[in-house]
Structure formats: structure tokens, C-alpha cells
TIRO-2110 file (N, C-alpha, C; in Angstrom, 1 decimal):
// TIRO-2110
-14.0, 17.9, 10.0, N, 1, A
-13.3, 19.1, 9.5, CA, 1, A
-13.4, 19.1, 8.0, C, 1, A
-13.9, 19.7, 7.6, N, 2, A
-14.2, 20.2, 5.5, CA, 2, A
-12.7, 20.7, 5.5, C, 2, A
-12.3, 20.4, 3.9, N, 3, A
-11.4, 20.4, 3.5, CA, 3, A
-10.8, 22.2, 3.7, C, 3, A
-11.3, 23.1, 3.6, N, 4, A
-11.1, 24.4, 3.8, CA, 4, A
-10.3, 24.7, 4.8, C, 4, A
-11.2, 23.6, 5.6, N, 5, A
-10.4, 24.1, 7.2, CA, 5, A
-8.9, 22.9, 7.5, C, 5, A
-8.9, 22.2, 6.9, N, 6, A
-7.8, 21.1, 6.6, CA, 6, A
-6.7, 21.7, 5.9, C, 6, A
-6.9, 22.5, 5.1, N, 7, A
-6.1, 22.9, 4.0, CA, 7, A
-5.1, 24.1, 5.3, C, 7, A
-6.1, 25.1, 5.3, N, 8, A
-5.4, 26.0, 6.3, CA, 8, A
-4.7, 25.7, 7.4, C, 8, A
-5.3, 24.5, 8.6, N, 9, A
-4.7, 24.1, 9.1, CA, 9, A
-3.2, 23.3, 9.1, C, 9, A
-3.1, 22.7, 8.0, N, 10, A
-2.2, 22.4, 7.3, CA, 10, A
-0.7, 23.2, 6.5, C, 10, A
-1.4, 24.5, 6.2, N, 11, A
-0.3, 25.2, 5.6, CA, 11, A
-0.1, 26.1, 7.3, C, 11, A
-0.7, 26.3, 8.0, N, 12, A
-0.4, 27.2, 9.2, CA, 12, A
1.0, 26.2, 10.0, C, 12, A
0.4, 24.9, 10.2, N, 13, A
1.3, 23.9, 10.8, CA, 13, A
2.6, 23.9, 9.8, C, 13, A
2.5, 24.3, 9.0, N, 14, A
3.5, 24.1, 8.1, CA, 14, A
4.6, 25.8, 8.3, C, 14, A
3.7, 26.8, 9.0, N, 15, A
4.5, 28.2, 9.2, CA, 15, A
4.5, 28.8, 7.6, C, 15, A
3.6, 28.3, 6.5, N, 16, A
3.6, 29.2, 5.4, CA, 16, A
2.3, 30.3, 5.2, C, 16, A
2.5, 31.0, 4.6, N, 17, A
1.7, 32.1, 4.5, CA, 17, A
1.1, 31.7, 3.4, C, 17, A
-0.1, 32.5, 3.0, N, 18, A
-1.0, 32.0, 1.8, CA, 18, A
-0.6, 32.2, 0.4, C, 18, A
0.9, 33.3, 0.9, N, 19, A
1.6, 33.8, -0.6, CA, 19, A
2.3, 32.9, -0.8, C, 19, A
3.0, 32.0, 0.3, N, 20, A
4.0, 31.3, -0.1, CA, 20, A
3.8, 29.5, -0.6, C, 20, A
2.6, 29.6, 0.0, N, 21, A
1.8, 28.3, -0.5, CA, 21, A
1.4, 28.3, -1.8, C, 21, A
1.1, 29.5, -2.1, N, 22, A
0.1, 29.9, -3.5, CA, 22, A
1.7, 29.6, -4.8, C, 22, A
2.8, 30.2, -3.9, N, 23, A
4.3, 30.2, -5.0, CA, 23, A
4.8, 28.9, -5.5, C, 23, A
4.5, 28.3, -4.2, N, 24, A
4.6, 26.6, -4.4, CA, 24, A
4.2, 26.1, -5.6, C, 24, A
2.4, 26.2, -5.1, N, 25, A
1.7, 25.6, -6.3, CA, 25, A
1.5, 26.4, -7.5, C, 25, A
2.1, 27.7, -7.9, N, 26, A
1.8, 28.4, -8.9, CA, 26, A
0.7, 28.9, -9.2, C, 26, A
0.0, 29.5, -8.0, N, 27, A
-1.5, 30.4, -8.2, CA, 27, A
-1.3, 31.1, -6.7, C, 27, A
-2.3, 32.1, -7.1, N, 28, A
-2.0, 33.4, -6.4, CA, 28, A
-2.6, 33.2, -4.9, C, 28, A
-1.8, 34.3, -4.1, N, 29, A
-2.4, 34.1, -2.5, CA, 29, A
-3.9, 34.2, -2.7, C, 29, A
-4.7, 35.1, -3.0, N, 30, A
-6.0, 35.2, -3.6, CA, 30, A
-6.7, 33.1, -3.9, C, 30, A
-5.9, 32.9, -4.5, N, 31, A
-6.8, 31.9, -5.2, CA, 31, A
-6.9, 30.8, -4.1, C, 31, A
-5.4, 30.3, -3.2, N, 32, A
-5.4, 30.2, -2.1, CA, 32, A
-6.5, 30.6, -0.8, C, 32, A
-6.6, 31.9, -0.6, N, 33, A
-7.2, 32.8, 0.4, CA, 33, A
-8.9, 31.7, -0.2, C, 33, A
-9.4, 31.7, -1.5, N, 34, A
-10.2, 31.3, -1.9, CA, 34, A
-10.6, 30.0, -1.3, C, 34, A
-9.6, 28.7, -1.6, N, 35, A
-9.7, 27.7, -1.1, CA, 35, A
-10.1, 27.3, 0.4, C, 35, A
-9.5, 28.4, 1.0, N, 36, A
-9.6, 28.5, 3.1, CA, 36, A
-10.3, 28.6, 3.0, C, 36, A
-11.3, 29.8, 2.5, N, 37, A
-12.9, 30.5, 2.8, CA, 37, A
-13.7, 29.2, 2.5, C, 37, A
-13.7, 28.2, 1.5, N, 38, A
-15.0, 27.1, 0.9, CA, 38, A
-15.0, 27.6, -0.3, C, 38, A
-14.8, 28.9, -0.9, N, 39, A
-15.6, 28.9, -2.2, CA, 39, A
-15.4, 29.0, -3.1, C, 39, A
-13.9, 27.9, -3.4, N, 40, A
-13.7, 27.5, -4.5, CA, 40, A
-12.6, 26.1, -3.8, C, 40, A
-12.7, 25.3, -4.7, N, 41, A
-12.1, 24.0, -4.4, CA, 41, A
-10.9, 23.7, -5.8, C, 41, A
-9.7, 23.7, -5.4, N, 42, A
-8.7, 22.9, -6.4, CA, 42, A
-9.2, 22.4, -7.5, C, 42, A
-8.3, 22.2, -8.6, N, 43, A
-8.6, 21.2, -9.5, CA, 43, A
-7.5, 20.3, -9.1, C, 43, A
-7.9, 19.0, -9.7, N, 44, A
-7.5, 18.0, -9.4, CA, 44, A
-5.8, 17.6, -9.4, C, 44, A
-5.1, 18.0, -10.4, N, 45, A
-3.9, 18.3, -10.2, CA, 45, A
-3.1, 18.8, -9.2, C, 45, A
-4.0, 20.0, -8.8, N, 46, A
-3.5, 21.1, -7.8, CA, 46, A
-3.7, 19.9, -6.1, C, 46, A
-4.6, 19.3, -6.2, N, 47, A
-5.2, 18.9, -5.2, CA, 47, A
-4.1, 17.6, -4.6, C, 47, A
-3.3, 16.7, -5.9, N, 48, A
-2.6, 16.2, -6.3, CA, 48, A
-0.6, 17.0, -5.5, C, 48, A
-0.6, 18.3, -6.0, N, 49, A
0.5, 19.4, -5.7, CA, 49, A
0.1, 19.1, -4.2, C, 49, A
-1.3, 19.8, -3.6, N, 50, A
-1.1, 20.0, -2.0, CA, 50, A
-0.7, 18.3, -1.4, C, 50, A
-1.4, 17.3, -1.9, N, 51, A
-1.2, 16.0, -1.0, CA, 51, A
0.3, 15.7, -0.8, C, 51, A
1.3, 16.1, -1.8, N, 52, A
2.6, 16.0, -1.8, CA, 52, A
3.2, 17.1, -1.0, C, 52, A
2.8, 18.5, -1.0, N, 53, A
3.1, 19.1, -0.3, CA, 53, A
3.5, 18.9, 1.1, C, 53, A
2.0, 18.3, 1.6, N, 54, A
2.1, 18.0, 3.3, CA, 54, A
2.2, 16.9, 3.4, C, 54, A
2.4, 16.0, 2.6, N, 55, A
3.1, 14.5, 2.9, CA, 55, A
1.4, 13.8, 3.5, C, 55, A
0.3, 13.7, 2.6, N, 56, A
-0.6, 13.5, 2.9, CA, 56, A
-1.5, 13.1, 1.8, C, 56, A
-2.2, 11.6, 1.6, N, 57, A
-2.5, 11.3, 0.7, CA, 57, A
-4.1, 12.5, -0.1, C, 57, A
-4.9, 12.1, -1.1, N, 58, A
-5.8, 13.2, -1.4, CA, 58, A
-6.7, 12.8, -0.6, C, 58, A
-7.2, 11.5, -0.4, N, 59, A
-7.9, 11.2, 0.5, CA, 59, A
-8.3, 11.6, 1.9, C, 59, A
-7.3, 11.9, 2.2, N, 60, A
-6.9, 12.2, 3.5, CA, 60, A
-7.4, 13.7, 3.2, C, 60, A
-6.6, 14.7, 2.5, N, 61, A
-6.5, 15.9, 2.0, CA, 61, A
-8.1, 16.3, 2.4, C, 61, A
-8.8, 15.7, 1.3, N, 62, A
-10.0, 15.7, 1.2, CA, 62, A
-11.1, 15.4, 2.2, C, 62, A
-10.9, 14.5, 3.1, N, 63, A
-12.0, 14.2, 4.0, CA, 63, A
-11.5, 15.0, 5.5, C, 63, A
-9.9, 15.8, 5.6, N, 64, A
-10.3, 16.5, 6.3, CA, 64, A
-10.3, 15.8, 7.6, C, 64, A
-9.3, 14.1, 7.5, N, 65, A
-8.8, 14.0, 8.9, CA, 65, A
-7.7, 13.0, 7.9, C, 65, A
-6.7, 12.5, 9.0, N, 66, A
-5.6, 11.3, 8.7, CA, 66, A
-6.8, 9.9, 8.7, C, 66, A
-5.8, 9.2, 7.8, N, 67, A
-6.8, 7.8, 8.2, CA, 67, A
-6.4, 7.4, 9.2, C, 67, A
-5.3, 7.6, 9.8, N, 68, A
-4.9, 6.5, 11.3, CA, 68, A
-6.1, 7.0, 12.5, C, 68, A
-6.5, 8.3, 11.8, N, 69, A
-7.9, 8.4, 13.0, CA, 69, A
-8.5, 7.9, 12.7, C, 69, A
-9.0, 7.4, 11.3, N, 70, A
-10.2, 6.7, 11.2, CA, 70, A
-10.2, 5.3, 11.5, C, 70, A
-9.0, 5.2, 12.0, N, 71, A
-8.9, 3.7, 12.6, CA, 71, A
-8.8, 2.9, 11.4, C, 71, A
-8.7, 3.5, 9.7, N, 72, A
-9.1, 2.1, 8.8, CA, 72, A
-10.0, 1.2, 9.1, C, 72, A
-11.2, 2.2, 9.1, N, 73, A
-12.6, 1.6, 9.0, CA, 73, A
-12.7, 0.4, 7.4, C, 73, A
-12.8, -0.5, 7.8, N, 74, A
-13.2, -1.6, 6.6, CA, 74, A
-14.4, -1.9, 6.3, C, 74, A
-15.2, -2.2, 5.3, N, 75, A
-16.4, -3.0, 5.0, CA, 75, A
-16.4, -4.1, 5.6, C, 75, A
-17.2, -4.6, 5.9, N, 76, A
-17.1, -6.5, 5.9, CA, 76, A
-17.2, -7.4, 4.6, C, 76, A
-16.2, -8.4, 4.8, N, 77, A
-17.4, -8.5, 3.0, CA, 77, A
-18.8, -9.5, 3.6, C, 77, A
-19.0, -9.5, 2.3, N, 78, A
-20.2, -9.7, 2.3, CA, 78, A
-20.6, -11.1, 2.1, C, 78, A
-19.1, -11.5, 1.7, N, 79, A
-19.0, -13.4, 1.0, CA, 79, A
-18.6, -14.2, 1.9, C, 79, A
-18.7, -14.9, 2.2, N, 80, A
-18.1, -16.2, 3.1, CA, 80, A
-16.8, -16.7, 1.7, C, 80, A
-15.6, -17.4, 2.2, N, 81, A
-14.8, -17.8, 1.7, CA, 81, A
-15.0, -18.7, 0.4, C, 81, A
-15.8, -19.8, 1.1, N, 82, A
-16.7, -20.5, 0.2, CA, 82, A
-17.2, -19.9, -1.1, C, 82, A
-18.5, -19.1, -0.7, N, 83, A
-19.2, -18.3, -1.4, CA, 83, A
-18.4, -17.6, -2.6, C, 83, A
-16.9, -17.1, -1.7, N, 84, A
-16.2, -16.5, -2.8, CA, 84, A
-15.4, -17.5, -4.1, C, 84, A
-15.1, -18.7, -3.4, N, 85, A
-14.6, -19.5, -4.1, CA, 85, A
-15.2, -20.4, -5.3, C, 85, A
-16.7, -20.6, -4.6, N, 86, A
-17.5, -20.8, -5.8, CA, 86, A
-17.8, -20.1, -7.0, C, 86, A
-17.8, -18.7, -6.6, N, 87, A
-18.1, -17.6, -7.6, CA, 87, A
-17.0, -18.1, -8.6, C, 87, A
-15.8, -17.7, -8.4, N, 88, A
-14.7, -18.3, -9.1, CA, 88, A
-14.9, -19.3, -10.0, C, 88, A
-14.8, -20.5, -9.3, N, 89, A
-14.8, -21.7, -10.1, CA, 89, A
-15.8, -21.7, -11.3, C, 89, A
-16.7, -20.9, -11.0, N, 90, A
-18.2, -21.2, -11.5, CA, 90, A
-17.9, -20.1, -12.9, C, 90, A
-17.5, -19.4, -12.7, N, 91, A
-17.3, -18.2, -13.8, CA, 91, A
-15.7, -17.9, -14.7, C, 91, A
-14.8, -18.5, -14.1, N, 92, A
-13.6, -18.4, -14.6, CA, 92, A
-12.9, -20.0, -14.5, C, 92, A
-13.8, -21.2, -15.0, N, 93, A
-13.7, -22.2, -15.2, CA, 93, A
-13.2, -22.5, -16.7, C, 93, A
-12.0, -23.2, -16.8, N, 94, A
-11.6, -23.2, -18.4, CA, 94, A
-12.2, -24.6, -19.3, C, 94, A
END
């Protein structure tokens, strides 16, 4: 899901209309209506206003699912314990 369709579905589940979303954050149903379509994206602040709005980090906002769906995918690392430990000693040795 792109953020467009995140956004909308988000203020719909919410029962606001695009005028009343727009009053929230201080820009017009228009600029809102914008953001639904794709063809224009927040500025960062604003982006900031919606994550608080729906009790949803930007991350989340942004990629257009919760992380609890993503299961909190992790990297592996890449160091064995060891490996990390040595790095350490080896470079932050007094």
C-alpha cells in the first residue's frame, strides 16, 4: 500500500472528511485531496502532524503498513560476538 492510499485509509477509519483533516493540519481540503491522489507528498513536518494524528509512527505512515505486520523484520548482523568484541578492544583501547 503507497502512502496515498494509507493516508486516506487512515483518515476514512478515522470518519474525517478531507476538510476536516486539512483543519487539523492547517492546509486546505484541496491540498489534502492532493496527497490521496499521489501527486503531491507532505512536507516533513506535516508528515510529522499526520503520524501524531493517527497514533502512528512516520515510518509506518510512510511505508503504508504497521510494523507489527512486518513482523519486525531484522538484519542479521553480520559480526560474531567475538568479532565484535575485538573490533572494540582493537580501536577504543586506552
Amino acid at each position: 500500500m503507497e502512502f496515498h492510499e494509507k493516508l486516506q485509509e487512515l483518515r476514512k477509519r478515522r470518519g474525517l472528511t478531507q476538510e476536516e483533516l486539512g483543519a487539523k493540519l492547517g492546509v486546505s481540503n484541496k491540498t489534502v485531496s492532493r496527497w490521496e491522489n499521489g501527486n503531491y507528498m507532505p512536507d516533513i513536518e506535516t508528515l510529522r502532524l499526520l503520524s501524531k494524528e493517527f497514533s502512528i509512527s512516520m515510518e509506518e505512515l510512510l511505508d503504508g503498513e504497521r510494523l507489527s505486520a512486518k513482523k519486525a523484520a531484522k538484519t542479521p548482523d553480520p559480526f560474531s560476538p567475538k568479532e565484535r568484541a575485538d573490533f572494540w578492544r582493537k580501536n577504543w583501547k586506552s
